[in-house]
C-alpha positions in Angstrom: -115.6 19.9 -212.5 -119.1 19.9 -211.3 -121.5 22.6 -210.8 -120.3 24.0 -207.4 -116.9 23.7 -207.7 -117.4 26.0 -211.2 -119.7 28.0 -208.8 -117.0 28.8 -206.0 -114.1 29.1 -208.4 -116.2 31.9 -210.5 -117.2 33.5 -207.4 -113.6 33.8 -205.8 -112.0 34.6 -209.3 -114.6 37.1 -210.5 -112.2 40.0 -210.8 -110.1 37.8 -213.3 -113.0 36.9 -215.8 -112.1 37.5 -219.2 -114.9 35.6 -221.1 -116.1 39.2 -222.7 -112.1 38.9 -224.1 -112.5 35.3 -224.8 -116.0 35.6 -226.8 -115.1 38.4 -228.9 -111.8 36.6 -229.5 -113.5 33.7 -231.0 -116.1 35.4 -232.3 -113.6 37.1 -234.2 -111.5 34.6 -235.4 -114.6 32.5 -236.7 -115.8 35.1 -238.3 -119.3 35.2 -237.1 -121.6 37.5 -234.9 -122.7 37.3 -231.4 -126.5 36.9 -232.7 -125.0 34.0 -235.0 -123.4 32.6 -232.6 -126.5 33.0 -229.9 -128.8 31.4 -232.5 -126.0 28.4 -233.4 -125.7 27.1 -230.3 -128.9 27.7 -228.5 -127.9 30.0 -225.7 -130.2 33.1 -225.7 -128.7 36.6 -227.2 -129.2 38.3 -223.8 -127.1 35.7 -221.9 -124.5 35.9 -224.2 -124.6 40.0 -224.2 -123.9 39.3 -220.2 -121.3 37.4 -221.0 -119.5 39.4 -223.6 -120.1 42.2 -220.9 -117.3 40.3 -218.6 -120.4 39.5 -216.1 -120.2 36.4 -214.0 -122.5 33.5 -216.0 -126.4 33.3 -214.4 -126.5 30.0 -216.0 -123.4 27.3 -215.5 -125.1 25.0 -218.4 -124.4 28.2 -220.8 -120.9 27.9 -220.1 -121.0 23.9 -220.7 -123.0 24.5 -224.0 -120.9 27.5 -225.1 -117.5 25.8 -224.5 -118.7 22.5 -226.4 -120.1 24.6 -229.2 -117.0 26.9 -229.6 -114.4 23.9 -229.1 -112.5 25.4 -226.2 -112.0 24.6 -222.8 -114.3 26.2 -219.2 -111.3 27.7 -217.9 -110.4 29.3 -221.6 -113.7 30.7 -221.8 -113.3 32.3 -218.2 -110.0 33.6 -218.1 -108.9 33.8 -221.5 -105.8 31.0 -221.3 -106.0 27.6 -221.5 -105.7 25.6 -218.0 -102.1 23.7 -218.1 -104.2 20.8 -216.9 -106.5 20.6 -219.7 -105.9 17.7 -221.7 -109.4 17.5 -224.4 -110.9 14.4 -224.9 -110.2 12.5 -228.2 -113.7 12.3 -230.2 -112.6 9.3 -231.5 -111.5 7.5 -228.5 -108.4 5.4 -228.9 -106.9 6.2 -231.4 -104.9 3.2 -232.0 -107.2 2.2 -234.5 -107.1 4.6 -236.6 -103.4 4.5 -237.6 -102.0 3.8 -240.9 -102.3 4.9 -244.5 -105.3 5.9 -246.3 -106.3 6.4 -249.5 -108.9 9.1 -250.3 -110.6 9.5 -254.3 -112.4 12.4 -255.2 -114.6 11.7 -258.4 -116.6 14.0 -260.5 -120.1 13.1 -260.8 -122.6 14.3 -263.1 -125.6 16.4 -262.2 -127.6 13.1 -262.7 -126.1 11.9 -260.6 -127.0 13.9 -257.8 -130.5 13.8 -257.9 
C-alpha cells in the first residue's frame, strides 16, 4: 500500500483507530516501555505518545518503521486485528531450501576461550 492510499484509508477510518489499543498491547506483552520502545526503534517519544493517544499518525514512515520494528502488520497496528489479506513475507525467501534435518551441538568452552 503506498503513501496515499494509507493516507485516505486513515482518514475515512479514523473513528476505528485502535493503534493506542494495539501499542499498549504489544508494549505489554514485550514487556518493555513506551520510552524503550521510542528509543529502540528510532521513532521520537512524542510521536509515539500521539499514537498511544489513538491520534491519526503525522508521519506515515512512523507507521512503516513501527510495524517492521514490532513485527506486526499496518492494518494490525491501526485497527487492532490482523487484515485477512495479510500474508508476511518469508525473511528467508523460498523456503524450499531450507528443508530437511539438522543437527545443532552446543559445546562448553572455557573462559580462554572466549577472549
Amino acid at each position: 500500500m503506498n503513501d496515499d492510499d494509507l493516507k485516505k484509508e486513515i482518514m475515512k477510518n479514523e473513528k476505528k483507530l485502535k493503534i493506542g489499543w494495539a501499542i499498549e498491547n504489544i508494549l505489554k506483552s514485550q514487556g518493555i516501555s513506551l520510552r524503550q520502545l521510542a528509543l529502540k526503534s528510532g521513532i521520537p517519544y512524542s510521536s509515539l505518545c500521539h499514537l498511544k493517544n489513538n491520534r491519526p499518525p503525522r508521519n506515515l514512515e512512523h507507521i512503516n518503521k513501527l510495524s517492521n520494528y514490532l513485527q506486526v502488520s499496518i492494518h494490525y497496528l491501526l485497527y487492532g486485528y490482523n487484515d485477512p489479506h495479510y500474508q508476511p513475507e518469508n525473511p528467508i525467501g523460498n523456503s524450499e531450501g531450507i528443508e530437511g534435518v539438522y543437527e545443532i551441538s552446543i559445546k562448553k568452552i572455557r573462559k580462554k576461550e572466549i577472549l
